[in-house]
N, C-alpha and C positions, 0 to 999 in steps of 0.2 A: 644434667643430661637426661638420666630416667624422668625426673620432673619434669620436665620439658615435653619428652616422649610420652608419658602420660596424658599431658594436656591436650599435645595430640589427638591422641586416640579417640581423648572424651571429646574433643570437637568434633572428630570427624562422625562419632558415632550419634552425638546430637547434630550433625548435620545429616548423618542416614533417615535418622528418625523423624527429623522436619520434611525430609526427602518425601520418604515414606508416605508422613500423613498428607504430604502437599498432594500428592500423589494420589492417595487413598479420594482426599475430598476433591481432587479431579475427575475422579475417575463416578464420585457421587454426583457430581455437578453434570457431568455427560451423563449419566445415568437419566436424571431427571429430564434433559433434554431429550434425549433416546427415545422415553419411554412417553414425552410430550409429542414427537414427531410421530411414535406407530401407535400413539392411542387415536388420531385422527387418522386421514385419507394417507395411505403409505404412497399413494402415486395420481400424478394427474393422468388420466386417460380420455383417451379424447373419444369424442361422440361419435357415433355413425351413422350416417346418412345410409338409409336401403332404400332399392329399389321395391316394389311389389314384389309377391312370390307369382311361379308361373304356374299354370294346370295347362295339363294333357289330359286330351280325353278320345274317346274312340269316333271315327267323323272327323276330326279336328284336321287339318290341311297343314302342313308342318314342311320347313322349308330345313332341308337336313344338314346344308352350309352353317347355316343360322342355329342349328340346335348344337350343333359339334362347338360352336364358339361359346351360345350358353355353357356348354359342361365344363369348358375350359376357364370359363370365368369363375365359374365355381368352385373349383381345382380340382375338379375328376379327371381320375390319371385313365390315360386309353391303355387298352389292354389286347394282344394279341389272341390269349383266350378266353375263356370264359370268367366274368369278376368272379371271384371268391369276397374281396373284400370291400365295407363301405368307401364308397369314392370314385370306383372303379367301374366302366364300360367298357363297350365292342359294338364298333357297328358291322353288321353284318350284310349278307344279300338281301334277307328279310326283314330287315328293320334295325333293331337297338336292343341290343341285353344289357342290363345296366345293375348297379350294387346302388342302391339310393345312399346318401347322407340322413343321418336327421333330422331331424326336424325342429324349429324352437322357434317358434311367434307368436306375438300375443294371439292368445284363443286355438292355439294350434301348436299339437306336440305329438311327433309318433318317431318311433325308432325308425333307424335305416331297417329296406328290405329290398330282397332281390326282383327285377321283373323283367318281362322281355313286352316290347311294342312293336309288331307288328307293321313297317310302313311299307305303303307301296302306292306306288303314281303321287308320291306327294302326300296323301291321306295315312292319319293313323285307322290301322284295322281294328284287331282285340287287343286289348291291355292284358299281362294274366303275370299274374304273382309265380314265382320259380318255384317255391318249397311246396304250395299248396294245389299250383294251378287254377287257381281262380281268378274267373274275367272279373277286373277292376272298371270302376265308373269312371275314373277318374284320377290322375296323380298329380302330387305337385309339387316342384321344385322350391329350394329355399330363396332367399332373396339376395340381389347380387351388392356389394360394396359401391356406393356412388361418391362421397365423399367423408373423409373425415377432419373435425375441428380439433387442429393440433395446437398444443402449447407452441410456444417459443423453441421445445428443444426437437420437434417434431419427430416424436416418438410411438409405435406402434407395438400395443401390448394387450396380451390377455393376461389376465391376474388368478392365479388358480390354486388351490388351497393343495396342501401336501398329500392330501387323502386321495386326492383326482390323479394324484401323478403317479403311474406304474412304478413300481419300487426296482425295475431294471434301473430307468434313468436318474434317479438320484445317488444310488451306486455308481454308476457311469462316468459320474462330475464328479464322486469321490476319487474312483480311481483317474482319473486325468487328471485334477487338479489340484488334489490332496488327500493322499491314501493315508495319512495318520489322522482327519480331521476328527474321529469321534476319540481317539485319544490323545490331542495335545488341547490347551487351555487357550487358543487363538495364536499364539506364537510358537511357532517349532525351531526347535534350535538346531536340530537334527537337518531339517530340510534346508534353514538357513546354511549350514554347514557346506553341506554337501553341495549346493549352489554357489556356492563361494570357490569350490577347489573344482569345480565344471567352469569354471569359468574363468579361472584363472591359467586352468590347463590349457585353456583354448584363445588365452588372451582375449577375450572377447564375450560380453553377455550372450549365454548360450540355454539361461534357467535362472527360473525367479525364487523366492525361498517363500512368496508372500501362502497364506493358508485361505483356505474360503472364506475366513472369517475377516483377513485382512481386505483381501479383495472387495468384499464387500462393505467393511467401514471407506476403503477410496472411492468407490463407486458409487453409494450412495448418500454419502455425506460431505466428502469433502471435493475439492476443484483437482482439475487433471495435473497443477503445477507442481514441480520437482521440486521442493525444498525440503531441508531439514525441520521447520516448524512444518509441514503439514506430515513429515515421516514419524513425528510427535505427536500430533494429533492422533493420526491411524494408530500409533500402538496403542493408545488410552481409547478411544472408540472403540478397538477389538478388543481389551479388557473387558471392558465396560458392558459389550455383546454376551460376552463367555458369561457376566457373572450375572448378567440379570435374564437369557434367554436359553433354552434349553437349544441342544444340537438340530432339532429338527423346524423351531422355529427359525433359526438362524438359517436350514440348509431350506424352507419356504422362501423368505426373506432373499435368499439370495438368487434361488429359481424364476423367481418372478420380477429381478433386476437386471440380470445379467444381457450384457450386448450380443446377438449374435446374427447380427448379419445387416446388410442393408436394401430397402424397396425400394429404390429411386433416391427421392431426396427423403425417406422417413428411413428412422433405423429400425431394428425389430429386433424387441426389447423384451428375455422372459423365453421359459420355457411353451407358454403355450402359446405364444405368436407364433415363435420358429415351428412348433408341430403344423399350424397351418399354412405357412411361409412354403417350406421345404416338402411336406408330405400332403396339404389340403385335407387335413384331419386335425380331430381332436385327441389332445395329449392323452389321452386316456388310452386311443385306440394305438398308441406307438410301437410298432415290433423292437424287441431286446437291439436287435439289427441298427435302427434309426435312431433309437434313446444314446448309442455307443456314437451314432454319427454326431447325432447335438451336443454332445460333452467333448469330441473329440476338436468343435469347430470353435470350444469357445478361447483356444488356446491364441486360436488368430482367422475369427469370422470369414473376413473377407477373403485370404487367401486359402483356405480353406472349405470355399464356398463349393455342394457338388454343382452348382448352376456354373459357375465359371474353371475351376477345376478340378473336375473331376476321379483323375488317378490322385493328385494330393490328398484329397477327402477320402476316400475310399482307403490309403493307408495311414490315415490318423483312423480312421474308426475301429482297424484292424487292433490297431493299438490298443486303442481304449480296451476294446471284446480281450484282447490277451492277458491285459492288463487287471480285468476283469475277474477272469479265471485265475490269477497269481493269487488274487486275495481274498478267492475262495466267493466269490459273491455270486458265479456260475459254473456249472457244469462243463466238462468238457464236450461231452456233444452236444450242448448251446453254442458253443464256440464254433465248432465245427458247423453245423448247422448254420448261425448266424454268418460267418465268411463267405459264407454260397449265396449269398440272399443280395440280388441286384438292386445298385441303389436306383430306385423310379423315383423323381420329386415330381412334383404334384404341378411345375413350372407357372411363372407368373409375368405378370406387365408390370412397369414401374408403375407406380403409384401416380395419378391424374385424376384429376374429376373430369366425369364424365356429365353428360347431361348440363353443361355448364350452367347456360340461361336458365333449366328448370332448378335446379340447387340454389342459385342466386334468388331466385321466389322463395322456394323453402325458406331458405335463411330470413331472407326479410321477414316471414310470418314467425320463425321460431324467434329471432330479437326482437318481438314482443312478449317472450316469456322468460328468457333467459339471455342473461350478459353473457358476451364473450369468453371470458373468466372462466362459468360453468359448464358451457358447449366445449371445453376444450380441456378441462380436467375429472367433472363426473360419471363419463363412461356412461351418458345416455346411447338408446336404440332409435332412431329415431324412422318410422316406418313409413314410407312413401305412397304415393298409388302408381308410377311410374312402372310403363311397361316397358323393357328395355328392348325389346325385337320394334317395338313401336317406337321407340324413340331414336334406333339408331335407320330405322327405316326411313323414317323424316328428315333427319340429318343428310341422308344421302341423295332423298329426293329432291331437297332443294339445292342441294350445293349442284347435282347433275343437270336440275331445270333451269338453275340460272347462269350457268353456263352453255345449256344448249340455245338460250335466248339470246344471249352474248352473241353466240356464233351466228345466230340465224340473222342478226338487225345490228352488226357492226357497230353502230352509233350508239349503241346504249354501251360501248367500253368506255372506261373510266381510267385514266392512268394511276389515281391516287388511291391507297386501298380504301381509306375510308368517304370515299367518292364513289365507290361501284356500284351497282345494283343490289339491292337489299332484296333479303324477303321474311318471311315469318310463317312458322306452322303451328298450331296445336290443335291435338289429338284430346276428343274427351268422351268419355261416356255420359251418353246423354241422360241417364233416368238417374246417376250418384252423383254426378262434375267430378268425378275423378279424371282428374288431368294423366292420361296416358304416355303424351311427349308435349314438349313444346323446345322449338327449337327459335331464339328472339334473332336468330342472325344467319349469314353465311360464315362468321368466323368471330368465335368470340376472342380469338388472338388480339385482334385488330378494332374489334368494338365489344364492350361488355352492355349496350345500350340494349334492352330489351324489350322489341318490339310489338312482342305482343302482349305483355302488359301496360307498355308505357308509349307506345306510339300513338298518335292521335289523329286520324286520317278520315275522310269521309268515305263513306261505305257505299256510295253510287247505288247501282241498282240492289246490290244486296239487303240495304234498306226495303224495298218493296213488299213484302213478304210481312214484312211487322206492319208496314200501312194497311195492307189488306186485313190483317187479324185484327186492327182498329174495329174494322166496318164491315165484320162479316154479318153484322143484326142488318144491315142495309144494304150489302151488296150480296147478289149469288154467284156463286162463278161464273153463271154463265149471262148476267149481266153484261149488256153492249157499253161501251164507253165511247166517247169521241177520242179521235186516232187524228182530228185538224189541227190545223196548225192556230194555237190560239194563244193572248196576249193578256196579261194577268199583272195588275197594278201592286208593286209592294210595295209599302211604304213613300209611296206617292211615284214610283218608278217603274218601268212598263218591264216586263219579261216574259220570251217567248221560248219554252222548252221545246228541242229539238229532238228527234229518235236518231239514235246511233241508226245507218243502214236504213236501207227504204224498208218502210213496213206499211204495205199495203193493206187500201180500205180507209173508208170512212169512220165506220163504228168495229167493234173489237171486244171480244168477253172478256172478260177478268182474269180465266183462266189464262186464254191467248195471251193478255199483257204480261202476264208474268213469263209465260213459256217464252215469250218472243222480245222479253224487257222493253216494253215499249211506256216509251216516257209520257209522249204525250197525254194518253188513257192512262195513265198512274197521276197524273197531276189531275185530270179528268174527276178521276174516283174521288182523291183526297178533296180537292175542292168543294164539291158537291155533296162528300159526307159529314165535313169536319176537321180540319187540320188540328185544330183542338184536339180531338178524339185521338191521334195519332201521337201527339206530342204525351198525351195523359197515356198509352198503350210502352210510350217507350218509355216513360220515368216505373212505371209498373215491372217493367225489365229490366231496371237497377244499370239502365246507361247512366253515365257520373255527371254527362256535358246535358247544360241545357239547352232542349230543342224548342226553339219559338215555333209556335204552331202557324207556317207561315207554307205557300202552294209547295215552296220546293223541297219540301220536309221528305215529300212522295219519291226525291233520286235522294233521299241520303246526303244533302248537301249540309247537314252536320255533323264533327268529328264523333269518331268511337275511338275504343281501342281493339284489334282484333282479340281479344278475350272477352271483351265485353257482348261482340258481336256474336262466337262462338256459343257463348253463358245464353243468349238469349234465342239463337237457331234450338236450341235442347229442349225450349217448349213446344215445338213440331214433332220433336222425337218423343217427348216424355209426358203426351196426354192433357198437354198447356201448363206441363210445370216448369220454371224456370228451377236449377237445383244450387244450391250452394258452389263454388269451383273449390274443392277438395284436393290438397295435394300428397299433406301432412294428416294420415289416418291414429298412427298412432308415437306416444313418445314413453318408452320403460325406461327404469332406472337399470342399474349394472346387474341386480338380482331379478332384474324379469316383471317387476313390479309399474302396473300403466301408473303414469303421472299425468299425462295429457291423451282425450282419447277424441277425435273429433268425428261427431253425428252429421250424417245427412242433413241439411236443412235447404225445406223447400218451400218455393213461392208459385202458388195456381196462380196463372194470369190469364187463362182461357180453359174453355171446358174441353173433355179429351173427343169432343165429336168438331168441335172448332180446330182444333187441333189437328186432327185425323184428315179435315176438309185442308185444312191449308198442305198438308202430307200429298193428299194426290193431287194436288194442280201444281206444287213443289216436282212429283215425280215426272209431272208432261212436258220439264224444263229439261231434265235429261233423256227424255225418250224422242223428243221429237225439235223440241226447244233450240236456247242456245250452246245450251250443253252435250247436245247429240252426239259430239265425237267421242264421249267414253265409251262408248260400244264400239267404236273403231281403236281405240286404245288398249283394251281389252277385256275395260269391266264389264260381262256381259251377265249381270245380278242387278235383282232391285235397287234403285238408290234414288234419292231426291235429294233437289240442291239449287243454288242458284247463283249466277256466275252476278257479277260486280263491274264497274269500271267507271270512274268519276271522270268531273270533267278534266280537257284535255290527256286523257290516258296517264292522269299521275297518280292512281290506286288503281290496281286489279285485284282481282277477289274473285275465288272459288269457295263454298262452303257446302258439302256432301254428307248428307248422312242415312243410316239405316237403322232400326231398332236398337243397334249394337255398337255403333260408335258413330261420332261427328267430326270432322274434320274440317279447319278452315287454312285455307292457304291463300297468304299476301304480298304481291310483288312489287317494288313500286323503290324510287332513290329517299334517299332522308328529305333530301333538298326540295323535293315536291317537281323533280325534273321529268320531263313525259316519260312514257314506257314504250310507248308507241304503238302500242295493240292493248288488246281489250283482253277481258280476263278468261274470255275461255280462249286466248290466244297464248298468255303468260301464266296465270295461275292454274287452271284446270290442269295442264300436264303434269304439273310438280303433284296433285292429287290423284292422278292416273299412277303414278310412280309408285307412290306412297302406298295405296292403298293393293297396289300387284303386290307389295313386299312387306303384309298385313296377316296372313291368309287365315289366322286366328282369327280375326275379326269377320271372315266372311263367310255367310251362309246364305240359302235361300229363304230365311224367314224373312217375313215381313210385317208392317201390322196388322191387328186384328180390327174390322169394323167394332167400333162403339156402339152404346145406345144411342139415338137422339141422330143420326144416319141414314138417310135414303140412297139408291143410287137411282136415278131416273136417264130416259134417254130423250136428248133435246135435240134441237135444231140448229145447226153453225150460224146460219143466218140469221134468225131472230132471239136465239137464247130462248124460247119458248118449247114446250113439251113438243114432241116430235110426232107422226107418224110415220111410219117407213115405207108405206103405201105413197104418201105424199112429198115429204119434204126429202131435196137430192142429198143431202148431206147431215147425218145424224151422227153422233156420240154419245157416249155413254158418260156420265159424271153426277160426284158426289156431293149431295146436299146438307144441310143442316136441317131437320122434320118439322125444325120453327120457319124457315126460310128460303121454301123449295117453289117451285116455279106451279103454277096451277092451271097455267091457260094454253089451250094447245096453238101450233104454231096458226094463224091466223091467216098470214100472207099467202102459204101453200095453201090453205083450205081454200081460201078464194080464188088460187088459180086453180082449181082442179077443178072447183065448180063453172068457170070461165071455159074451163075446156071441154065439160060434160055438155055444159049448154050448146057450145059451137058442133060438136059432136052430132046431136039432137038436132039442132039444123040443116048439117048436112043429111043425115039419114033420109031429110021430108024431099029433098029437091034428085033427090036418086032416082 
């Protein structure tokens, strides 16, 4: 029996001891993997897509709707009195008091500071700094969230080192979720305990025993499923934590994992998401108050959300602050203090891309540099030129114009969505191509087809404009044209261009053709200068389609894309430079570091007095032109531009611009179905819209005369130098110094002297 008993013992004690070591080299083998897993990337984070940052400046026309939405996108909390803290504003009777954010973009870093702006009638006044009072030149806002490139588990996270995080809130998550954690060894048995007889008491799980160390072997290593092999795992994982990571890398580790909350369909993942989630700050800047509310919500996120419940949040935080003070880690009049302090969250949108069609371009230029893969786990920046007042401007313009078109001409409804009336906008600056908005649709729900990089459409009269900068060495503006009706063999086949609308006269200047888009004088020109010339002018403008140099070249009767068309109206605005289209300015990695930085790159295709010259016979299309009713609209500021419309009204086309922005707006069905009006009947309003709900971009500059620029005053009737003694009808217009007119009007001189002589006769017979 004792033998027996003996053998026993030694079995079982060589089984403790195989136990043991199996144990031991388990616990080495997670080791290895552990320390395989955090010596690489501890997490995939996904990239971010920004908009441009915005400037205020004093002058600037500020629509206060529109700026109250900026701050809110931002997460600036409103404020009944005056901010004290980063984040925080008031709009008042006099304008805006505001607590800035920081700052952090490549090339550009300042601290938040206090300032009050000045608006009235719309205009910003003085800008002026609080603490110092000094008028500012200028301020600017940071840049807004457009999209982010999520993994699979579509997770949103800032990743933030233990140093950055207030030492309230990691006591905070001690006392809620494990007030022995820096004295037990990843297992408490105490806490298991004690959870075991709360819960038995109550018949019912009422409390968990698990410690921060366990929770975090479940959460980041292994799957959510309830089994005994994975409640195996987690004890050897938090082993394994204890004995190879000290307490603070472990309470990192677990700060920058933990779930607490959800944006929509992304979760928000990490103590420095939630500081921006909940308070639209940085973890750094957290009141004792809010670090108690984020420890007290990780108990159970969602229902503890203060977005959707509020008094439950508000007494878990109580808790935690008490909780707090039991184990010595604050003060009592912290406590007291911190209970008085109203929770404000910083409130927010689910999470959506915005900007849809312009993200979708982004994206195609950035999957030339990076796979999928790394867009959605390296936590790139990815920096825009996107101006967001300008892009949701556009969005609303066309979606309002093409429903006021609907309304106005019944027969362009479409029952089908993807049958309706289409349109297309983008907004660029004409001297960088920084792409400002582009909007490829009325609803990218319904279509993700994006029009204005990938629709292929003729450009009608809008072409004109580029005919004419063919053959400015040969034609002057105020060159006559034939306005007859004439017949022109292509290709062994007869064709006779018609003008929209009667447009009286025989002959016509160049100017007038453009003002008054008249086709026939535009085939006129192009014939007799070179069709060649025009087709070689538009490959120089980087259009992608080949244009046969053929009479009908002069209406645009080969396809563009409207970006292409936009890319190349910017050598009117930008001195004859066509400029790169720039969307994507810059790409940092997760430490701020540029990876990708993209330069201006520009193309001269005319000199800036060619250029200047096509600018004012461009501006007499809106002042007098086809485009005359934007002053009735209410743009009543310089602009040049020129309205479009192909045959049978199945493209219309507005494209307007000022030293300061270009805009092209396209109306027209996929299917190539008519419109039934012409483009300053369909497109020009949706540009009238657009550009009322701009008012950043408008001012009364204009350009400057160049070198190599005359202005002389001629004759309507013969295009020849004028006297105003003689001829009835003079104007004023700008030449090129190589290609100005030299001969005075000739027909007036002759009648004057016809009438001096008749004159002289009568005198004799008196």
């Amino acid at each position: 029996m004792a033998s027996a008993l003996k053998k026993l013992m030694l079995t079982a004690v060589l089984l403790l001891i195989v136990a043991v070591a199996a144990g031991y080299g388990y616990c080495w083998y997670l080791s290895a993997k552990i320390e395989e897993r955090f010596s690489g990337r501890k997490w995939a984070i996904a990239s971010t897509i920004y908009s441009d940052t915005t400037m205020l400046f004093p002058g600037m026309q500020v629509d206060i709707t529109a700026l109250e939405k900026k701050l809110r996108n931002l997460g600036y909390q409103v404020k009944t009195a005056a901010p004290e803290k980063k984040g925080q504003y008031r709009m008042t009777g006099s304008g805006l008091e505001i607590y800035f954010k920081d700052l952090h973009v490549p090339d550009n870093s300042r601290p938040g500071f206090s300032a009050v702006l000045d608006i009235s009638n719309g205009r910003i006044g003085e800008i002026r700094q609080t603490d110092t009072g000094d008028n500012l030149p200028i301020v600017e806002f940071g840049p807004e969230v457009l999209m982010e490139f999520f993994g699979k588990h579509r997770e949103l996270r800032r990743v933030v080192s233990i140093e950055n995080i207030p030492g309230c809130l990691p006591n905070a998550v001690v006392a809620a979720e494990d007030n022995r954690f820096y004295t037990h060894y990843g297992i408490d048995p105490v806490s298991i305990l004690r959870a075991m007889y709360i819960n038995v008491r109550h018949f019912s799980i009422r409390q968990g025993g698990s410690t921060l160390t366990q929770q975090l072997a479940k959460n980041y290593f292994l799957t959510p499923e309830r089994t005994f092999k994975r409640k195996f795992h987690e004890l050897f994982i938090t082993l394994a934590l204890e004995a190879n990571y000290t307490k603070d890398e472990i309470l990192e580790i677990y700060l920058n994992e933990i779930y607490l909350g959800q944006k929509g369909s992304a979760s928000v993942n990490g103590v420095g998401e939630a500081a921006y989630f909940y308070f639209g700050k940085n973890v750094k800047d957290l009141t004792l108050a809010e670090c108690a509310l984020i420890a007290g919500i990780i108990k159970s996120p969602n229902r503890l959300s203060p977005y959707g419940h509020a008094d439950e949040c508000r007494n878990r935080r109580n808790q935690v602050l008490e909780a707090m003070h039991d184990l010595g880690f604050i003060t009592e009049g912290q406590v007291k203090k911190a209970l008085q302090e109203p929770i404000e969250t910083a409130g927010f949108e689910k999470y959506m891309r915005r900007a849809p069609y312009f993200i979708d371009y982004v994206s195609a230029q950035l999957g030339e540099l990076y796979t999928t893969d790394i867009l959605s786990s390296m936590g790139f920046s990815i920096h825009t030129t996107l101006d967001t007042w300008v892009q949701e401007a556009a969005e609303k313009a066309l979606e309002k114009g093409l429903a006021r078109l609907e309304k106005s001409i019944p027969a362009l409804m479409r029952p089908e969505p993807q049958e309706r009336l289409q349109g297309a906008v983008v907004v660029l600056q004409p001297r960088t191509g920084n792409v400002l908005a582009m909007v490829g649709g009325r609803n990218y729900a319904q279509t993700q087809f994006n029009r204005v990089t990938r629709a292929r459409r003729q450009p009608g009269s809008c072409f004109k404009p580029i005919a004419v900068s063919a053959l400015l060495d040969q034609f002057k503006p105020s060159d006559l044209l034939s306005n007859e009706k004439t017949t022109y063999m292509i290709d062994g086949r007869p064709w006779t261009p018609e003008n929209f609308g009667d447009i009286s006269g025989r002959r016509i200047s160049v100017q007038d053709m453009l003002k008054f888009s008249c086709n026939r004088a535009a085939v006129d020109m192009v014939v007799s200068g070179g069709p060649e010339k025009v087709a070689a002018q538009a490959e120089k403008m980087n259009f992608s389609g080949p244009m046969k140099p053929y009479p009908s070249i002069a209406l645009g009767a080969f396809e563009v894309t409207p970006l292409e068309l936009a890319r190349a109206y910017c050598a009117f605005a930008a001195d004859g430079v066509v400029p790169f289209v720039l969307s994507v300015k810059d790409v940092a990695d997760e430490k701020g570091n540029i990876l990708v930085r993209r330069h201006v790159d520009i193309n001269p295709v005319m000199s800036p007095a060619e250029a200047f010259v096509m600018t004012s016979m461009l501006r007499s299309v809106v002042t007098e032109g086809t485009a005359n009713a934007l002053g009735k609209m209410g743009l009543n500021f310089a602009l040049a531009g020129k309205t479009g419309t192909s045959n049978d009204y199945r493209d219309t086309w507005f494209v307007g611009y000022t030293p300061d922005f270009l805009a092209l707006v396209w109306v027209g069905f996929d299917n190539g179905d008519s419109v039934m009006t012409t483009g300053a009947g369909a497109a020009l309003p949706i540009f009238a819209d657009l550009v009322k709900q701009m008012p950043g971009y408008v001012s009364d500059r204009w350009f400057t005369m160049p070198p190599g620029v005359v202005k002389k005053k001629v004759c309507r009737q013969t295009g020849q130098l004028a006297d105003s003694r003689q001829c009835p009808e003079t104007y004023g217009q700008y030449f090129l110094e190589t290609n100005q007119p030299d001969k005075k009007c000739q027909v007036h001189k002759a009648d004057n002297v016809f009438k001096r002589t008749l004159d002289g006769i009568s005198d004799i017979f008196r």
